[in-house]
C-alpha positions in Angstrom: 75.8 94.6 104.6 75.2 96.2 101.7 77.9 98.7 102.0 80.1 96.1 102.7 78.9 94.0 99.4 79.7 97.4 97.3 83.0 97.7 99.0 84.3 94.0 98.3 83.2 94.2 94.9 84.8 97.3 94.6 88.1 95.3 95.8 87.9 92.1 93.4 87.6 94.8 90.6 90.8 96.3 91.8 93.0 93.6 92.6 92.4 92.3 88.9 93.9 95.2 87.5 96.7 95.2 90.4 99.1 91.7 90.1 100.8 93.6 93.1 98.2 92.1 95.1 96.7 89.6 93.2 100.3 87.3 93.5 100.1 87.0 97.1 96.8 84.8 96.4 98.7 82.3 94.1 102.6 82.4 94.8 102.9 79.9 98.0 99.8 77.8 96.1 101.5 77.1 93.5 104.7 76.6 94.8 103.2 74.0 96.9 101.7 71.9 94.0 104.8 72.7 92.1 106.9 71.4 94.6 105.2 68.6 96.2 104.8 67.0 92.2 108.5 67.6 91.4 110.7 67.0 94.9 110.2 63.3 95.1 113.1 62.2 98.1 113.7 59.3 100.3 112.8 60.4 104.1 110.5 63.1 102.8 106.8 62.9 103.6 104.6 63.5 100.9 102.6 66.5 102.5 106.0 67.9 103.7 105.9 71.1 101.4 101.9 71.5 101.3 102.4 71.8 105.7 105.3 74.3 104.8 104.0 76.3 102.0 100.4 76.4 103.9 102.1 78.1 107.1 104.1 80.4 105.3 100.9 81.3 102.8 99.0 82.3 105.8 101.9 84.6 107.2 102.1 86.1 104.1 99.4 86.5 102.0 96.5 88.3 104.3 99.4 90.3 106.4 100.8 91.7 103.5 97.6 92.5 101.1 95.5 93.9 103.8 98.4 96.0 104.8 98.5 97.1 101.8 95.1 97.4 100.1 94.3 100.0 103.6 97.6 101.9 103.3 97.0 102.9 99.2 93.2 103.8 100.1 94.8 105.9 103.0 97.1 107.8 100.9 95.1 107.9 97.9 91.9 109.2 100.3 89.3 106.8 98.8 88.0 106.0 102.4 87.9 109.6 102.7 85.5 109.6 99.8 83.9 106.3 100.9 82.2 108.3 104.1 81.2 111.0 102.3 79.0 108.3 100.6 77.7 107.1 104.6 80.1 104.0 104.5 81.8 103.6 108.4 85.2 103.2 108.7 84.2 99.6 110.4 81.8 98.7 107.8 85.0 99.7 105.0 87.4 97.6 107.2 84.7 94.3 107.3 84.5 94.6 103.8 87.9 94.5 103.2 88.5 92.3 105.4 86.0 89.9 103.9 87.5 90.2 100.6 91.2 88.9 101.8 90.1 86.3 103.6 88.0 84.8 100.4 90.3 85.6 98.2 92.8 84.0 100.7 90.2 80.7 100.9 91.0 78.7 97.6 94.6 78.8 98.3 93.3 77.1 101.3 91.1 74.4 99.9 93.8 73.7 96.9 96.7 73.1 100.3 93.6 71.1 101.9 93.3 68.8 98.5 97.1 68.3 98.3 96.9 67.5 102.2 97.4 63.7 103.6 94.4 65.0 105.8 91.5 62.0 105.3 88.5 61.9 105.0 85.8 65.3 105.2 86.1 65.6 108.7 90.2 66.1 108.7 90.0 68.1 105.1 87.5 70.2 107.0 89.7 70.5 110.3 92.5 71.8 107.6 90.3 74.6 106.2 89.3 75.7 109.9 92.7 75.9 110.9 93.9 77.6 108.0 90.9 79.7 108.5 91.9 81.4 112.0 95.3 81.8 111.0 94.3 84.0 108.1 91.9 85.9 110.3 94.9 86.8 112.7 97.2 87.4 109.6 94.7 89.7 107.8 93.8 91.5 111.6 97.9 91.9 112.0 98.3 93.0 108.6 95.1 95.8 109.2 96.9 96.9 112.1 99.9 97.8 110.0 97.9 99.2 107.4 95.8 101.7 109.5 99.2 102.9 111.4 100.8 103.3 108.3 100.7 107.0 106.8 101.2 105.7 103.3 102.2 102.7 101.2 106.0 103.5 101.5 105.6 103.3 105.6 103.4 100.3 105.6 106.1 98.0 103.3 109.0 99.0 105.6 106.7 98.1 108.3 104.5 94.5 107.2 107.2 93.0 104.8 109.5 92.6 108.2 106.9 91.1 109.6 105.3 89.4 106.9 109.1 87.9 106.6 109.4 87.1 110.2 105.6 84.9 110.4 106.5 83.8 107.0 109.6 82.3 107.2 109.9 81.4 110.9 107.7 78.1 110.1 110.3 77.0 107.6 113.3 77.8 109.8 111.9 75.9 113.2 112.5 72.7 111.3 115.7 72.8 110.7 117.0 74.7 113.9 115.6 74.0 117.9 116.3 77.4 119.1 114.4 79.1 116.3 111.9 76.2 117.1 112.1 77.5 120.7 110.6 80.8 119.8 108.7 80.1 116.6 106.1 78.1 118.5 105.2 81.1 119.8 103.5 82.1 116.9 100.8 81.7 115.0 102.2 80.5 111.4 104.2 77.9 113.3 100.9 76.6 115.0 99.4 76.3 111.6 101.6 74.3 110.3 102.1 72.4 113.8 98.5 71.7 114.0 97.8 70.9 110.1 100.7 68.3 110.3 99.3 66.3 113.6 96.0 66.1 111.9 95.0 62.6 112.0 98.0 61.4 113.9 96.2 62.2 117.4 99.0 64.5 118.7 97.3 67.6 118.6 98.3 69.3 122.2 95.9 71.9 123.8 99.5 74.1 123.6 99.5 74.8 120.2 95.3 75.7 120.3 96.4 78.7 123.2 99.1 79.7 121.6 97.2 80.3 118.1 94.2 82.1 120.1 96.5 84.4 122.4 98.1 85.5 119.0 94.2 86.4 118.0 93.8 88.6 120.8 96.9 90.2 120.7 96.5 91.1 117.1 93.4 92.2 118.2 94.4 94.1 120.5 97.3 95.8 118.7 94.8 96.8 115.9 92.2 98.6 118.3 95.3 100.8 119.6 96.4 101.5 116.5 93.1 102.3 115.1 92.0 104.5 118.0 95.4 106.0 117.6 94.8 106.7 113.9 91.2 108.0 114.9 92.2 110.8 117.2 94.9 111.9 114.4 92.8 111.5 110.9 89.6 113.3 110.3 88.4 110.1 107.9 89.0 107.4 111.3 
């Protein structure tokens, strides 16, 4: 735990000096507060843009900072140096890790406030939610990261994706077949499950759906890391 302490810390200090990174934390935040104070509309329900803007922040945010946080540490050999210093790879990838899902977090809580969600209990549901679906972002986003060779490979590869999980929440309200295949994924389940909070039309559905994303994210990363393993001296 220590190692993984030093490595987080490590991280904060770099994404301070890096806006690269450090606007994928805020953009979809403040959009939402932006937008739900200004877009005032007959037919439009108040927490319409903090659902939308909360699905699309956690197909974005996680997948594309811990794609590319482990692709420039690839390329620039810091993990390289890191096990030199007895760090292992897993204990480098937990700390990382860590780090974009708290820095991910008060994006969370500020869509949570903005939320229609009452009470603790549903404000706390919100959070959880939120929660898993920036686990499986950031694991989906490490899988890119560890296949990737360098920086240039991992954006050609996660901002495709990052687009598709992004966007795809947005688009499924406005067209059924892209609703068809949308709530197949995990973004779309977010923002399915935040909006029936408190309305009692939460379906067991949209609960599978999210956790079978887990595992297959999962299970994408493990290949690619063991794939990256038998190729790279430093995996």
């Amino acid at each position: 735990m220590k190692n993984v302490r030093i490595i987080m810390r490590k991280q904060w200090k770099d994404t301070l000096k890096n806006p690269t990174i450090l606007i994928h934390f805020i953009l979809f935040p403040m959009l939402g507060i932006i937008m739900t104070r200004m877009v005032k509309a007959d037919g439009v329900p108040k927490d319409f843009f903090v659902n939308l803007f909360a699905a699309m922040y956690v197909g974005m945010a996680p997948l594309i900072s811990m794609a590319s946080i482990l692709s420039e540490e690839k390329e620039k050999n810091t993990l390289r140096v890191l096990l030199t210093a007895h760090v292992t790879p897993w204990q480098y990838l937990f700390g990382i890790g860590s780090f974009v899902f708290l820095a991910c977090m008060p994006g969370a809580v500020i869509f949570s406030q903005m939320s229609d969600a009452a009470g603790f209990g549903q404000k706390m549901a919100f959070l959880l939610i939120l929660a898993v679906g920036i686990i499986e972002s950031a694991l989906l986003g490490a899988a890119i990261g560890v296949g990737s060779p360098n920086q240039m490979a991992a954006a050609s590869a996660g901002v495709p994706v990052m687009l598709v999980f992004s966007f795809l929440p947005m688009l499924s309200m406005f067209n059924e077949k892209v609703a068809k295949v949308a709530e197949y994924t995990y973004s779309e389940q977010v923002r399915i499950l935040i909006g029936a909070l408190g309305k009692g039309t939460i379906a067991a559905k949209s609960i599978v759906v999210l956790f079978l994303n887990l595992i297959l994210s999962g299970i994408l990363f493990g290949a690619l890391y063991r794939k990256q393993k038998g190729q790279d001296n430093f995996f």
